[in-house]
C-alpha positions in Angstrom: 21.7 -35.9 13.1 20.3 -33.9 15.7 16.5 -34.0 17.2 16.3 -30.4 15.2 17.2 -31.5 11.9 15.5 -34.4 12.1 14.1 -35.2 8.1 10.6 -35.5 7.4 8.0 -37.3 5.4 8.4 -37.2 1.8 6.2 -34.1 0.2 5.5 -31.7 -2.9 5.8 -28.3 -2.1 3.7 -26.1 -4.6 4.1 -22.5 -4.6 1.7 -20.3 -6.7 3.8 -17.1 -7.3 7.3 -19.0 -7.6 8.8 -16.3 -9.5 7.7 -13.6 -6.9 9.7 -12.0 -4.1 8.6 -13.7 -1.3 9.5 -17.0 -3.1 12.9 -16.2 -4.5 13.8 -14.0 -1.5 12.2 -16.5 1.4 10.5 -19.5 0.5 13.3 -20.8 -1.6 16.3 -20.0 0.6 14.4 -21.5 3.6 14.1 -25.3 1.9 17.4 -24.9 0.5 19.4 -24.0 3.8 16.4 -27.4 5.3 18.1 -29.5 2.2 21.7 -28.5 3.9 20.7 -29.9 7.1 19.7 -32.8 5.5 15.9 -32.3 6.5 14.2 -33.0 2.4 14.1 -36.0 1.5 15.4 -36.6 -2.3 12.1 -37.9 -3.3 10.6 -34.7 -2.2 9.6 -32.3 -5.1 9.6 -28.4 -4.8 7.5 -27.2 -7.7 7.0 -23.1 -9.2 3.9 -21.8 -10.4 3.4 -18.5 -11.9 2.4 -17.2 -15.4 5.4 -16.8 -17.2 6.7 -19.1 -19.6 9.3 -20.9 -18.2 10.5 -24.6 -18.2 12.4 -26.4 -15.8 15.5 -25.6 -16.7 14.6 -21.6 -17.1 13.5 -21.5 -14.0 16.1 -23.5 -11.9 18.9 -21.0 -13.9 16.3 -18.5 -12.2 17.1 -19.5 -8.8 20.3 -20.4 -9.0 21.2 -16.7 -10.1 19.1 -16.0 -6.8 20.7 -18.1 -4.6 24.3 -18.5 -5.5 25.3 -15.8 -2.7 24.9 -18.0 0.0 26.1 -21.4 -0.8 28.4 -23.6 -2.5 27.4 -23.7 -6.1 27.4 -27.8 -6.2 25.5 -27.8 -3.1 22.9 -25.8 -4.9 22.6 -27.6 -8.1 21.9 -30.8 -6.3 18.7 -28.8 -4.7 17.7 -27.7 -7.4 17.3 -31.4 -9.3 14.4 -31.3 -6.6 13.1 -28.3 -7.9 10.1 -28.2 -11.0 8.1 -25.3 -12.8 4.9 -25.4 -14.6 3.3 -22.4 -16.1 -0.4 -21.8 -14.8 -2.7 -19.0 -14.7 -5.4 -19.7 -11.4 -8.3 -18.1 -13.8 -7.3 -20.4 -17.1 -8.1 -23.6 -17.9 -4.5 -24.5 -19.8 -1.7 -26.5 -18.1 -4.0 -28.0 -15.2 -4.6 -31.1 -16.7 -0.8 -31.6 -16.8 -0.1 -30.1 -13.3 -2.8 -32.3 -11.6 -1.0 -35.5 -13.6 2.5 -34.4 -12.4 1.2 -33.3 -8.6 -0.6 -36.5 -8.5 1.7 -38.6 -9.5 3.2 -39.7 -6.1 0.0 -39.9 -4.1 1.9 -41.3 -1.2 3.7 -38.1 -1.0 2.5 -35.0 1.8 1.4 -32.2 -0.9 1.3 -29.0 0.1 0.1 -25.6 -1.3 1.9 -22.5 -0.5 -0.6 -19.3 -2.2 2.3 -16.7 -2.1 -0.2 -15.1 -4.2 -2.6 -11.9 -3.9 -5.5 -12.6 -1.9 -7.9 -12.5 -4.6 -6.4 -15.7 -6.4 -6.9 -17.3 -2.9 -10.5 -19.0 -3.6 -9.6 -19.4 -7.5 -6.6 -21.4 -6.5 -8.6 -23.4 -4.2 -11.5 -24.2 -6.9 -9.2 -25.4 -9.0 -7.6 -27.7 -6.5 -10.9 -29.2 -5.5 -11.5 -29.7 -9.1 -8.8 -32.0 -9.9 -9.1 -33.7 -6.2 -5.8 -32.2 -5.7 -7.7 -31.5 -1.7 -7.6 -35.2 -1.0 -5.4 -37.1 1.5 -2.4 -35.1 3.2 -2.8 -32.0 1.4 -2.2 -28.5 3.1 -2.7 -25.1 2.0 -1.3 -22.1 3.1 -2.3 -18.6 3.0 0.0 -15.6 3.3 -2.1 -12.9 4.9 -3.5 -10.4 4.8 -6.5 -12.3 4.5 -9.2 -9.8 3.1 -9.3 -6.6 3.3 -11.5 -6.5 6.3 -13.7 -8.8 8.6 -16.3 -9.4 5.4 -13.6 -10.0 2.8 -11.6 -12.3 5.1 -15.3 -14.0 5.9 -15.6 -14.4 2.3 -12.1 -16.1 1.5 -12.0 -18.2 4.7 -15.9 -19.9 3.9 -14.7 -20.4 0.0 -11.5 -22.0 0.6 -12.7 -24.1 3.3 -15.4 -25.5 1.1 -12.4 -27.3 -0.5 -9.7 -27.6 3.0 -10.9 -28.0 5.7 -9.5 -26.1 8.7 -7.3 -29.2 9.8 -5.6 -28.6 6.3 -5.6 -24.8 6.1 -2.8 -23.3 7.5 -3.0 -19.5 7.9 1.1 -18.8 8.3 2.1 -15.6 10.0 5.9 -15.7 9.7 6.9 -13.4 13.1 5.8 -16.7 14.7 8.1 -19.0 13.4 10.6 -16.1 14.9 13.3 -17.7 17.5 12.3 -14.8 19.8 8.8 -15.1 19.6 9.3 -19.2 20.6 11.8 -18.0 23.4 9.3 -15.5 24.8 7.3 -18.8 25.7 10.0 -20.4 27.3 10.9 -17.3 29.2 7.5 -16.6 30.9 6.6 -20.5 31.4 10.1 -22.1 31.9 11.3 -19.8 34.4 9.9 -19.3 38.0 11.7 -15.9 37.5 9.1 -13.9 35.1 5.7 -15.2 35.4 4.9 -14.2 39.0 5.6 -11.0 37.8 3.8 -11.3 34.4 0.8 -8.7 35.2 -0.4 -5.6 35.8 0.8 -5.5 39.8 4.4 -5.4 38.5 4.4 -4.2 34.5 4.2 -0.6 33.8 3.8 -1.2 30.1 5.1 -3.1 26.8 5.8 -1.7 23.5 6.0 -3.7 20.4 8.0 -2.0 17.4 8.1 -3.0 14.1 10.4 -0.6 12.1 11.8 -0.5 8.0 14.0 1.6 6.5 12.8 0.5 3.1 10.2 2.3 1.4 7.0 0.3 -0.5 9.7 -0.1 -3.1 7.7 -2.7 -5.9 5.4 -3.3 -3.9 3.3 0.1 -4.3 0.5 -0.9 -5.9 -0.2 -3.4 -3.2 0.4 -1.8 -0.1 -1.5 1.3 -1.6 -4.4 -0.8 -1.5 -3.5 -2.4 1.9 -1.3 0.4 4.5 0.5 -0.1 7.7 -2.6 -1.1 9.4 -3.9 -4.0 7.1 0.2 -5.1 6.1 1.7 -5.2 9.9 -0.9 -4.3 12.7 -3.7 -6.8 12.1 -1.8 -9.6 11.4 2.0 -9.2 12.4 1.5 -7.2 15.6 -1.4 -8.3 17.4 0.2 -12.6 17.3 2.9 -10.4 19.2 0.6 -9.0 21.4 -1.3 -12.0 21.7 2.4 -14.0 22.8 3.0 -11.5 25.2 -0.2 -11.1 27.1 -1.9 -14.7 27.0 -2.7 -16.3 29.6 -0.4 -19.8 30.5 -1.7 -22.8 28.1 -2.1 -26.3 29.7 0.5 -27.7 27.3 2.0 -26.6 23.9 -0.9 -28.5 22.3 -2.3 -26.7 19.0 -5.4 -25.6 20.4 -4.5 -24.9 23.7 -1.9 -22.1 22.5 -4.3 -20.9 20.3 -7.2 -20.7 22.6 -5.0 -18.2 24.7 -4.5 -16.2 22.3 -7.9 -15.7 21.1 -8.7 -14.6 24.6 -6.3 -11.8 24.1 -7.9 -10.7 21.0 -11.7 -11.0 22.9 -10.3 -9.3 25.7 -9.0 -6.4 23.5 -10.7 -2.4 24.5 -12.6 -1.5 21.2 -11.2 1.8 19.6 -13.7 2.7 17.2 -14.8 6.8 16.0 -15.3 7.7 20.1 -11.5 7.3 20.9 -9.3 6.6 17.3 -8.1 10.3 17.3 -6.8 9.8 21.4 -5.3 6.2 20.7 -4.3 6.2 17.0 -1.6 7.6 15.0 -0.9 7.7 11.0 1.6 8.9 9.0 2.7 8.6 5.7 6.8 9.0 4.8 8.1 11.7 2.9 11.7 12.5 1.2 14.8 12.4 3.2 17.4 10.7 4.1 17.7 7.2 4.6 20.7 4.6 5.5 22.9 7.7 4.2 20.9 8.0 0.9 18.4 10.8 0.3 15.1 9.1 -0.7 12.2 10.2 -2.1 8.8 10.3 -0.4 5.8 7.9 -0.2 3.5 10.4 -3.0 6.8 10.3 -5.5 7.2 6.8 -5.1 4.1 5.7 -5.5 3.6 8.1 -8.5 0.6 9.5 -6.4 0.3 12.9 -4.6 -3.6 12.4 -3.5 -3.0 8.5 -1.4 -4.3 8.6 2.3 -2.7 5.5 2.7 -0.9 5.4 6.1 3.0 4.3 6.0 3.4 4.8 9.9 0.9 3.8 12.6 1.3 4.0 16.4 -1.4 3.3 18.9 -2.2 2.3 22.4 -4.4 -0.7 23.2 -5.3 -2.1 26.3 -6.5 -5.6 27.4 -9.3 -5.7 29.5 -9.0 -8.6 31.9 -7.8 -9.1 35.5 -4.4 -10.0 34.2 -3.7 -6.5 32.6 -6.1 -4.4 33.3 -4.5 -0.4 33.2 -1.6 -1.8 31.4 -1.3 0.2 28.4 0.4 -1.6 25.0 1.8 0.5 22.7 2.4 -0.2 18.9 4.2 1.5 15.9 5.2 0.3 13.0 6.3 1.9 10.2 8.3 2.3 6.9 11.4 5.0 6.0 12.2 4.6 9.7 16.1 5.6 11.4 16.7 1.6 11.4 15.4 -1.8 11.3 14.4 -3.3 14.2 11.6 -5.3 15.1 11.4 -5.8 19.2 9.5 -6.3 22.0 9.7 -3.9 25.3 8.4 -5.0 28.9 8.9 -2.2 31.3 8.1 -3.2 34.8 7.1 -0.7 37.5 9.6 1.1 39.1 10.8 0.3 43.0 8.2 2.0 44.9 10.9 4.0 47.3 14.8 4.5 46.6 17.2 4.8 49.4 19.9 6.1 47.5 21.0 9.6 47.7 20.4 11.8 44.6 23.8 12.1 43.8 24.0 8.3 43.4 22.4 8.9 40.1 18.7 8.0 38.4 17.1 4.8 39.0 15.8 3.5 35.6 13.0 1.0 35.2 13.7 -2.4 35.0 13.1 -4.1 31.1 12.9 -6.8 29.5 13.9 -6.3 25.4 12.9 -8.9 23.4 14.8 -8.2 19.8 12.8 -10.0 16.9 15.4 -8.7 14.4 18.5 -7.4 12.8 20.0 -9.6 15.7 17.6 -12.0 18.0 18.1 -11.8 21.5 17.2 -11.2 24.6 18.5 -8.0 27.3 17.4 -8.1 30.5 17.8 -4.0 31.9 19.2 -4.3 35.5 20.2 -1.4 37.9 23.5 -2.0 39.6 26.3 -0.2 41.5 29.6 0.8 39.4 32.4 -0.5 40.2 35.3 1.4 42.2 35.7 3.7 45.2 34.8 7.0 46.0 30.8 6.9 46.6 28.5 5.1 45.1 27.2 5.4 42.0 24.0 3.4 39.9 24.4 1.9 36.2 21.8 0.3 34.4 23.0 -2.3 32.5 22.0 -5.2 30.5 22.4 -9.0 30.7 22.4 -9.3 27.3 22.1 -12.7 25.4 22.4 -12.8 21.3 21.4 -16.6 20.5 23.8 -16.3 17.6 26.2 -16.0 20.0 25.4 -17.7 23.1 24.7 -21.0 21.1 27.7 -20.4 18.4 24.9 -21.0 15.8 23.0 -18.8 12.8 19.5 -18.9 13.8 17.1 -20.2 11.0 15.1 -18.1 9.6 11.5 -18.1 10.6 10.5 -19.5 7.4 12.7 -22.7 7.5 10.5 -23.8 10.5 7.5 -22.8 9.7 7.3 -24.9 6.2 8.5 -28.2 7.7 5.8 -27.3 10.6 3.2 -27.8 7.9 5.0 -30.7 6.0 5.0 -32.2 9.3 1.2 -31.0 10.1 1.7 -29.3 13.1 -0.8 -25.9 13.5 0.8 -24.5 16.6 2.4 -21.6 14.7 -0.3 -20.9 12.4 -3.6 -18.7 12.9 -7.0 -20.5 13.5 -10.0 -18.9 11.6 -11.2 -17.2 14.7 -8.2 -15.6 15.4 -8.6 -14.0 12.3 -12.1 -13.0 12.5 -11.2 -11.7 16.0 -8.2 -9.7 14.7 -10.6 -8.2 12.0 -13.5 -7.6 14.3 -10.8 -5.5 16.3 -9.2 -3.3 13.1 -12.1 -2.5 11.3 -13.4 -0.1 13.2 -9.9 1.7 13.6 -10.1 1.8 9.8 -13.7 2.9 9.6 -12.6 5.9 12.2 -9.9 6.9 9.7 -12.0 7.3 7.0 -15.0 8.8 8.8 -12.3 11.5 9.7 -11.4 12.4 6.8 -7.7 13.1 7.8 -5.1 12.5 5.9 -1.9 10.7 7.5 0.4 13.2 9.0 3.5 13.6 7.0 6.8 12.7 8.4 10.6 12.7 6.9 12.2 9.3 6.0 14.9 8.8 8.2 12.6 10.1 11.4 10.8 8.3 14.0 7.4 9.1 12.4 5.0 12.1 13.0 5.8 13.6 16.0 2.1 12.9 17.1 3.5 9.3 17.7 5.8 10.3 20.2 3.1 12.6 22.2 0.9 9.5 22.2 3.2 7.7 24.5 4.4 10.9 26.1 1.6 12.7 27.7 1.5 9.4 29.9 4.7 10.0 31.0 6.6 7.5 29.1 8.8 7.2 25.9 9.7 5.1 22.9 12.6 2.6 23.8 15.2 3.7 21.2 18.4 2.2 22.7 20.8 1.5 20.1 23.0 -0.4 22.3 
């Protein structure tokens, strides 16, 4: 057995909303392809909570319905022996008395508390927990964000819930973190004596981060109605990129000392607020088209409401002022009903401050670094360099391009495979602090504030598009463009 598949400490694993789609769709597959690589223990005890009425049985024939696509069916049935379900409601008194008998039945065990819930059933959950002493010994929560709706909601949830975990125990999971690419971007800047050196504004023209659907809100309207592009990617999702990108070197891989650096970043971050939201932000909101080859209806008919402001689409620069990046813009879009999915992250260093090649040589392009989150993690380095043969001399650009599925002859696992046994094992690294939070807040409020102070609606765009073409003047009238590269 390898260092990486290394097993760990006997555990529960309790996840409130077991019969929803992040738990069918993601929780679930990550333990089981963990159980493959022989990283759960048998004892260990993977238990479903949710309100419907389901037993055991019902709910493994459930899963297995799920998961049968991607594994050998008696591979899965032995999982799922290690797999429970107890009906509970968070705001109900009936079936906790049981639960806390059943959970607290191997005390020696790691428990663990996954809320893939809504928000609001965050400090309910919690209570309850505390009530039963269910908080006690090597238990862990986690929370799937957003947390809150803003900087006083997220206040609110965070002080409740930590009257019962402390913040050693609460672990506040963003899953683009647990991303291969997102770990690799750390080795690349502080394992290499190639990048770092040049890690700043004397070399980097600017980065763009992209996260990009081709889905629709889909189920999940009446939520994201409530939350948009901003709250659902931006606050959370895209700023830990940001934050990956720009920190400053940590003295070691320690916990704190990674997430000190990146709390700097979110300090460090220029306010954009009513004075400038209409120069540095842009929303849109999807309508029908076409999509992967399928017309599609809009956001308004989808939703089954024609009078949402809710924003589908933002793009927006931000800037970081410190010494390291000061003048370095950072643009950001992300968006849903886009041309394809991709989630990626863009370096563009400065170009070669005088060419010596004739013009009929041919263009010399920017250097770039492309970090690609998904379809297919990787890493392309963008190089200029002569093509080959006689007759004059003529300049490609080209990448060095590295797919890890490729380059290591191994599927990568998904983000939250790691990320699960990372709090089994008790390890933060990954995971937001409070203040991160707070600081992430205290930066998109006001954006949001500016938006509705305006008045504006989101500007419409067609599925299938880039977004409104405001987005693409944003970056634009600086004399730069999205990196669309298909390649």
């Amino acid at each position: 057995m390898t260092a990486s598949s290394q097993s760990v400490e006997p555990f529960d694993l309790v996840i409130f909303g077991g019969t929803g789609d992040l738990a069918v769709r993601k929780l679930l597959p990550a333990l089981f392809h963990r159980f493959l690589d022989g990283q759960i223990p048998a004892s260990s005890r993977i238990v479903g909570i949710a309100r419907e009425a389901l037993d055991d049985a019902g709910y493994r024939a459930q899963l297995r319905e799920a998961l049968i696509g991607i594994c050998d069916a008696r591979q899965l049935d032995v999982f799922l022996q290690q797999v429970f379900y107890r009906p509970l409601d968070a705001r109900k008194d009936e079936g906790w008395d049981d639960f806390a008998a059943f959970i607290g039945g191997q005390p020696e065990h790691i428990r663990v508390f996954y809320l893939s819930t809504s928000p609001e059933l965050f400090v309910d959950i919690c209570n309850r927990l505390g009530q039963y002493k269910l908080n006690q010994g090597a238990s862990r929560v986690v929370l799937e964000k957003p947390i809150g709706r803003d900087l006083a909601s997220a206040n609110q949830i965070n002080d409740a819930v930590g009257k019962v975990f402390d913040e050693s125990q609460t672990f506040r999971i963003d899953h683009y973190l647990g991303k291969e690419t997102v770990q690799n971007l750390l080795v690349l800047r502080f394992g290499n004596a190639l990048f770092e050196p040049l890690w700043n504004a004397g070399h980097i023209d600017h980065v763009q981060i992209t996260v990009a659907e081709t889905l629709g809100v889909g189920h999940r309207g009446a939520y994201y109605d409530r939350a948009g592009a901003l709250r659902d990617m931006v606050q959370n999702h895209m700023l830990q990129l940001l934050c990956m990108v720009a920190m400053e070197p940590p003295s070691s891989l320690a916990p704190d000392a990674v997430r000190d650096e990146k709390l700097k970043v979110l300090h460090s971050l220029k306010p954009i607020d009513d004075n400038n939201a209409a120069q540095l932000t842009v929303r849109g909101q999807y309508r029908a088209g076409v999509a992967e080859g399928a017309s599609v209806p809009g956001y308004p008919e989808e939703l089954g409401n024609n009078k949402s402001n809710t924003e589908t689409f933002v793009a927006l620069k931000a800037e970081i002022a410190n010494w390291r990046w000061a003048g370095v813009p950072f643009y950001l879009r992300t968006g849903k009903r886009l041309p394809s999915r991709v989630s990626e992250i863009v370096v563009t260093f400065k170009p070669v401050p005088h060419s010596i090649f004739n013009a009929d040589a041919g263009t010399l392009s920017q250097n770039r670094l492309v970090l690609r989150l998904q379809p297919d993690e990787g890493v392309k380095l963008w190089l200029t360099i002569k093509h080959p043969g006689p007759g004059g001399l003529r300049l490609r650009h080209v990448p060095l391009d590295m797919s890890f599925a490729e380059a290591f002859g191994v599927s990568q696992p998904d983000a939250y495979e790691r990320l699960l046994l990372d709090v089994v094992r008790g390890n933060p690294t990954l995971f937001m602090r409070r203040d991160e939070v707070e600081a992430a807040w205290h930066w998109a409020g006001p954006i949001l504030a500016a938006w509705a102070d305006s008045g504006e609606a989101p500007r419409p765009y067609t599925s299938g598009s880039w977004g409104p073409s405001a987005a693409v003047a944003l970056i634009e009238r600086d004399g730069r463009t999205w990196n669309e590269d298909s390649e």
